[in-house]
N, C-alpha and C positions, 0 to 999 in steps of 0.2 A: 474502600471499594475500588475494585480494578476500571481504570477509566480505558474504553478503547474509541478511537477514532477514525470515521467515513471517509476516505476522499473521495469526494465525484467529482472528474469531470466531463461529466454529464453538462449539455447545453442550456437548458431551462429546466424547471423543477418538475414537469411533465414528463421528461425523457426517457425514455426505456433504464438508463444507466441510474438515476435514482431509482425508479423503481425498484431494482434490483437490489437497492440498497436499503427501500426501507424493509424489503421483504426479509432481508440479513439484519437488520436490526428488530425485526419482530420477532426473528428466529435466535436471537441473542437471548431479546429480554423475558422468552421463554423458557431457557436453556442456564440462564446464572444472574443473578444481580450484579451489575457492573453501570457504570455510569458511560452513555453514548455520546460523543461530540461531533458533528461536521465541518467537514471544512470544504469550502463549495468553491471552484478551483472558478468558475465561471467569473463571480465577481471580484476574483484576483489577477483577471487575463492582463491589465494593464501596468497594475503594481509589476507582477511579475517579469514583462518585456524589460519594465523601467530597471528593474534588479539585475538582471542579465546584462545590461547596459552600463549601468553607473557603481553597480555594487553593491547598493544599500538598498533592504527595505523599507516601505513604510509601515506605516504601525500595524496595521490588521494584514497586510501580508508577514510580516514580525510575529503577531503571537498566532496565526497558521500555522510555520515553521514550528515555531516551539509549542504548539498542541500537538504536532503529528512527531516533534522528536522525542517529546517526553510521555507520548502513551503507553501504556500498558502494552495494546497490542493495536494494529490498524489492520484496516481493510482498506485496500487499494481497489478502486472501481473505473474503469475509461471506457468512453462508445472507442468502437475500431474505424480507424481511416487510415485508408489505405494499406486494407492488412496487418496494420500495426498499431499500438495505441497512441492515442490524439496527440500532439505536438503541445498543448495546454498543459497534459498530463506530464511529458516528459519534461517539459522545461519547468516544471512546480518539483517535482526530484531531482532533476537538476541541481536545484540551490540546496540540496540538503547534502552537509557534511556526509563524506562515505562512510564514516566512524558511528554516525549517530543513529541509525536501526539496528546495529548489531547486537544480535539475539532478542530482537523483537519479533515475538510472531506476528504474523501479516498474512491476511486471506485479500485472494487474486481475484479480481470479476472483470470481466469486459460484453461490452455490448452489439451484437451486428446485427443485419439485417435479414442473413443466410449462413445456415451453418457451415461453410467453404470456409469462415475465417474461423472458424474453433479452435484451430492448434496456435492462435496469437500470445493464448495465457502462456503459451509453452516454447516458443520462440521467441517472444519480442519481452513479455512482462516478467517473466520468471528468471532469466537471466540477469535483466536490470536488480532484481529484488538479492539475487545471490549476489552481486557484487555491493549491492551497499549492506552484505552479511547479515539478513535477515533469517529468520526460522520460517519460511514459505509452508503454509499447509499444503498436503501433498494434491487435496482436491480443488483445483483450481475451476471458478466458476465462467462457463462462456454460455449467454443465452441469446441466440437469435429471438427473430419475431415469431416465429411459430411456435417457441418453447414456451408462450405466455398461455398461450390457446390449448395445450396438448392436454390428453386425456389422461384422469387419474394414473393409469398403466397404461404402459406400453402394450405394443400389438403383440407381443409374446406373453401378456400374461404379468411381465414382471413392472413394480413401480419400482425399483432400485434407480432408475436413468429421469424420473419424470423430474422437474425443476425444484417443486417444495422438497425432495427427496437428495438434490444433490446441494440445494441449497442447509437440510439438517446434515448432512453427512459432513458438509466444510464446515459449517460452524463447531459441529463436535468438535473437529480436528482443532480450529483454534482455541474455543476451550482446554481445551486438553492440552496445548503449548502454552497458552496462558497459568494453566495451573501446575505446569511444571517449569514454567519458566525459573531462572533464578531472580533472587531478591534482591543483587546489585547488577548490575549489568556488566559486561566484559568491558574494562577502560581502552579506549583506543592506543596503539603500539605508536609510541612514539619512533620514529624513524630515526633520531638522532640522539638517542637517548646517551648512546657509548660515546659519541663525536667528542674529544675532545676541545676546549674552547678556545679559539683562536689568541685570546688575550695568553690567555694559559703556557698557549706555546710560547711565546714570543717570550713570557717573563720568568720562564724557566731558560731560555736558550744557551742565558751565560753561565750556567751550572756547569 
């Protein structure tokens, strides 16, 4: 079974930024059989500082790391501050090798207060996700406070824009990189693979 895994850093379990996540998990486990795991970025605020500091995690910040590098596929969730995602959220990617989401699909969600910060998924998180070489679905999820309230359809008639509608429309898309994903993943490029070895030179020199 395909496992995919949540991150929120979302503040409390109340938060707009989970909600949106359990709605993307309801929209999964309607949409494929696959096993769902969270990783709750709030009660790793401190492990994490200590990591970025000293280097080493502890243990449940440890198999965090290795739930969100060895998933199937993730879903990347942050409330927005200061137009851009939380400083919890980045410093938890941060710690993860560049190498180790490459060609993992990964759906984008952020949370604000006013739709003014909507383009965040597309400035601030989607760039992050292309450099640690992820497969980003194309529909990236941003819901203000009003999108929780909004009516079946839109004032034109159309439900294409309404939340549960762009919330089915990204999980298709993940789906759908999930099952085209490949079944080993691309090994990271070693950078010095040619480098000859120093020892190497030195014990050939008097040839």
């Amino acid at each position: 079974m395909k496992r995919i895994v949540i991150v929120n850093a979302g503040l409390s379990e109340e938060s707009a930024t989970a909600r949106l996540g359990r709605a993307i998990e309801a929209e999964l486990h309607s949409s494929i059989s696959v096993e769902i795991t969270w990783v709750e970025l709030r009660t790793l605020a401190r492990p994490i500082a200590d990591h970025l500091v000293t280097g080493f995690p502890n243990v449940a910040l440890a198999e965090a790391l290795t739930q969100v590098t060895t998933a199937d596929a993730v879903v990347a969730l942050t409330p927005t501050y200061q137009g851009s995602y939380s400083g919890l959220f980045k410093s938890f990617f941060d710690l993860i090798d560049a190498a180790a989401l490459t060609d993992v699909p990964v759906l984008l969600g952020a949370t604000g207060g006013t739709p003014r910060h909507s383009l965040v998924t597309e400035h601030a998180l989607r760039p992050l996700f292309s450099y640690l070489h992820a497969l980003v679905v194309p529909t990236a999820l941003f819901v203000a406070t009003e999108d929780w309230g909004a009516p079946a359809a839109d004032s034109d008639g159309s439900a294409g824009r309404t939340l549960p509608a762009r919330i089915s429309r990204a999980v298709g898309q993940l789906v759908g990189l999930l099952n085209d994903a490949p079944a080993a993943r691309r090994p990271a490029i070693d950078e010095f693979a040619d480098v000859v070895d120093f020892a190497e030179l030195l014990g050939g020199s008097g040839s």
